[in-house]
Phi, psi and omega in degrees: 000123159284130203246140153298130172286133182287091170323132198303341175302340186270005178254313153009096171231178196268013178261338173284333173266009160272322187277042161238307178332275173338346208232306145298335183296336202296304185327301187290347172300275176307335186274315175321283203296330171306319188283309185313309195267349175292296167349295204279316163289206189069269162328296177281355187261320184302312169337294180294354210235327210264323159339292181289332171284319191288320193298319178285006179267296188324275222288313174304340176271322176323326186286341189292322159299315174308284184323314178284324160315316190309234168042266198325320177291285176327305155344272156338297207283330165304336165293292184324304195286316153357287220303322189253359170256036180288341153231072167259056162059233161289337163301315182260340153324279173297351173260318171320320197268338151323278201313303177303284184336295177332290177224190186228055169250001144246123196297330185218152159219127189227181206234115164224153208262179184286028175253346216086357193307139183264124152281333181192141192221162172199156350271175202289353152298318207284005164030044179249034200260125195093339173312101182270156197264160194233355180282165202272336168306300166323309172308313189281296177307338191247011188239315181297349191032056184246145159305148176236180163187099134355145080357131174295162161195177207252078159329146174308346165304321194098353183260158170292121188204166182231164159235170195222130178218165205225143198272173177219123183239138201270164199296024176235349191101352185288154170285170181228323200149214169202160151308095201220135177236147198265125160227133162262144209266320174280004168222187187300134166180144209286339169286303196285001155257007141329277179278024184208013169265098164176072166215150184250160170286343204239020157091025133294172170169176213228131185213157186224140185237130142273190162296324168298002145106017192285106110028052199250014119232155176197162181289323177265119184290002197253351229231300167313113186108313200281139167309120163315175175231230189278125184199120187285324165304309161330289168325298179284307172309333169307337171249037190037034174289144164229164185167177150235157187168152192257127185214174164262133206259186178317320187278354192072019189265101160304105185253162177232087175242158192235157182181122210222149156293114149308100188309323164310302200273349207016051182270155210235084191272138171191144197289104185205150203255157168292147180272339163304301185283001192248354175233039187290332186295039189264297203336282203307341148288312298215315206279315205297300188316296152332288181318338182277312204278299184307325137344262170336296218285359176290287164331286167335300191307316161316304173311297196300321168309289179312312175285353185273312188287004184243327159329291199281352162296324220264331179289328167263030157290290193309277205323327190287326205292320179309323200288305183271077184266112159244143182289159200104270167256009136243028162272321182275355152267352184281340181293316161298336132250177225285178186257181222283305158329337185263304163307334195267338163286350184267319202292310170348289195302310177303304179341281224314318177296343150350268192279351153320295181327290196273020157262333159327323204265312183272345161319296204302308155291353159258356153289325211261001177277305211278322186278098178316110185293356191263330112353292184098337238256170177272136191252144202316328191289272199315319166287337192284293159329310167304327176289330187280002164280311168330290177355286179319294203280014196024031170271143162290146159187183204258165166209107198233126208236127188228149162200143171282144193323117165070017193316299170343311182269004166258318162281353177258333151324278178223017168098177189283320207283329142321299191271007159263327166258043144257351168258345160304314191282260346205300192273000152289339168321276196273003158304288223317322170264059187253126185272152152338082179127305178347162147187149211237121172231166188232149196224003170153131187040234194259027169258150180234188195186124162253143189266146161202096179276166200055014184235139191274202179289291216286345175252012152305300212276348170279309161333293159294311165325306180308319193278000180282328182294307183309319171280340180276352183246357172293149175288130187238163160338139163078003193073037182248134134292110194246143165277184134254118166250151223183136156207148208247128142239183180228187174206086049288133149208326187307161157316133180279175172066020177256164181327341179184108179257356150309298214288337178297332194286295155331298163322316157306282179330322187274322181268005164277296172337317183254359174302304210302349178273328169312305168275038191080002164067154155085040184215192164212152201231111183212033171273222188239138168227000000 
């Protein structure tokens, strides 16, 4: 006996291709949103990271500066007491061994007249008193009679050290000679625990450049004294640059380094994290997200699973009804049931409830993208967006770019966590005055931006004017009172037809902003500059 071979279409049914449909979209669904937020956490963490080296670079070198003022001053006041005793001795003898003594920001101090003669030196290992000295630099720095700070260099001693010298001039202007202190960069002095206190677990760490790219800290002490090779960071401090930014180092380690100049010394300090160790926290969001999200997306699945199979009843009515065709009456059940539109809108309906959870899940990572998180306020991406829509749509509008007066001296003040809540007031400040269609964004540090569409200049500048009053008369952290500076511009208002007439607009708005700053800050600015 012989069997008709069966077509594989006939095991085939349509409720196994919606649970199948159904199950990848959900897949492809979950991996997208999973993928969206790894991004978007990604992102923010390198940001936040690149945020933070510059800031610890910016403060160490502030610190370093201040230290060489010190320096210099602790100098000074030693030339003034000099100046009228230089053959005194014991008087110059007991001012070297203060100066050395005092503090431990020079490792030596000598004292010398205009032949180069050392008068007095400490500490008293260093036996160089009568000793002239023959470099020709030297000679040049005591005949010029100016304060000075050396360029590092490597003396026959071996140690790498700079020196810092102060003129010591008698009350008519004549020179005497100068006052000179030593710091070495490779042993205790109040500099070299300044720059050599800074190390982490996690493969960060802090290295110092001069301008000649010369290597005068590093964690491998082995290192000091060598010449940089090719380096994108290096290159910009080398142009006297500060910033951040992501490279690769020597070692062939992807980093997130920050990195600002000192100004006196023009030394090029800079902070940097392994690109490994700054997105290590992603698992543990990565995990939050799951737990959130895998669930929901178990339930859905259930659902969609329960409509396919409430789908696919009524077709195997028709098929049962075919298979048994009796005239008559199966003919009036195939009649009964509903048409092929009303399932494929039912089948439709499931997705979409589906696929609700996880656009949901990306509404929200693209809110959370779009917001300034210290604030609430709309972030430079979400303002930027808003403008080119405004564009798009040719509606005029206002543009009001702000920031508070001396913000700097409220955070060097009193700290950060002071200077994050004067700016939570500030954009509670420009919420209360937003009209419908309005939007208040902080677009960097203490700068905001108000969007103010349909509205022209002159009633922008009644506006502002109102919010200058208003922060001047709001209560702020600590009893401090803040200004505001502004500036306004609008659009159209500029010449038509040029290359970006946004970006111009903008453009405005910021240099009326700092005319307003120019002109004394605590005003608002919306002429031509």
């Amino acid at each position: 006996m012989t069997f008709a071979r069966r077509p594989w279409t006939s095991f085939l049914k349509l409720r196994h291709l919606i649970i199948a449909l159904t199950t990848s979209s959900a897949v492809v669904s979950l991996v997208a949103t999973v993928y969206a937020s790894y991004r978007v956490q990604r992102e923010q963490l390198i940001s936040q990271s690149l945020d933070y080296n510059r800031a610890y670079a910016d403060k160490l070198a502030s610190s370093v500066e201040d230290f060489f003022h010190g320096a210099q001053q602790q100098l000074a006041y030693s030339a003034e007491r000099l100046a009228p005793r230089m053959d005194d001795a014991a008087l110059l003898e007991e001012e070297v061994r203060r100066l050395n003594l005092q503090t431990d920001s020079f490792n030596s101090v000598v004292v010398v007249d205009m032949r180069a003669r050392i008068l007095a030196a400490a500490p008293e290992s260093l036996r160089a008193q009568g000793t002239v000295l023959q470099d020709p630099g030297t000679r040049r720095v005591i005949e010029a009679g100016r304060p000075y700070i050396s360029a590092p260099y490597q003396p026959p001693t071996g140690n790498l050290l700079i020196f810092v010298a102060q003129p010591i001039l008698a009350a008519d202007g004549r020179k005497l000679g100068m006052v000179a202190g030593t710091i070495y960069l490779t042993e205790k002095s109040v500099l070299n625990q300044l720059l050599g206190t800074h190390y982490y677990r996690d493969g960060s760490y802090l290295y110092v450049v001069d301008a000649q790219r010369r290597i005068l800290h590093h964690p491998d002490r082995r290192r000091i004294g060598e010449v940089m090779g090719r380096n994108a960071v290096v290159d910009r401090t080398a142009r006297g640059q500060s910033g951040s930014q992501v490279l690769v180092n020597s070692q062939g380690v992807e980093m997130v380094a920050g990195f600002a100049v000192v100004p006196t010394t023009h030394w090029g300090i800079v902070a940097q994290r392994p690109l490994s160790a700054t997105l290590e926290p992603i698992g543990a969001l990565m995990r939050q997200v799951l737990a959130w999200t895998l669930p929901l997306s178990a339930v859905a699945l259930l659902l969609v699973w329960a409509f396919a199979l409430k789908i696919a009843k009524p077709l195997n009515a028709m098929a049962a009804a075919a298979t048994n065709f009796r005239a008559g009456d199966s003919d009036e059940r195939l009649r009964a049931v509903s048409a092929w539109y009303f399932e494929a809108t039912q089948i439709k309906s499931a997705m979409l409830a589906g696929l609700g959870v996880f656009t949901g899940n990306l509404r929200r990572l693209q809110k959370d993208a779009a917001t300034d998180p210290l604030t609430g306020l709309g972030n430079r991406r979400q303002f930027d967006l808003s403008l080119a829509r405004l564009a798009e749509r040719g509606t005029p509008f206002s543009v009001v770019m702000l920031d508070i007066d001396y913000f700097k001296r409220i955070n060097d003040a009193f700290g950060h966590d002071v200077g994050d809540e004067h700016l939570r007031r500030l954009a509670a400040l420009l919420e209360e005055g937003l009209r419908p269609g309005d939007a208040a964004c902080r677009i960097g540090g203490e700068e905001f931006a108000l969007l103010l569409p349909r509205t022209d200049m002159a009633e922008a500048v009644v506006r502002a004017e109102a919010l200058r009053l208003r922060a001047a008369d709001a209560p702020m952290p600590e009893g401090r009172r803040i200004t505001l500076s502004l500036g306004v511009a609008e659009w159209p208002g500029l010449a038509p037809g040029g290359p970006d007439e946004v970006a111009a607009v903008l453009k405005a708005a910021d240099q009326r902003l700092y005319a307003a700053k120019a002109a004394g800050r605590n005003r608002v600015e919306a002429g031509d500059h």
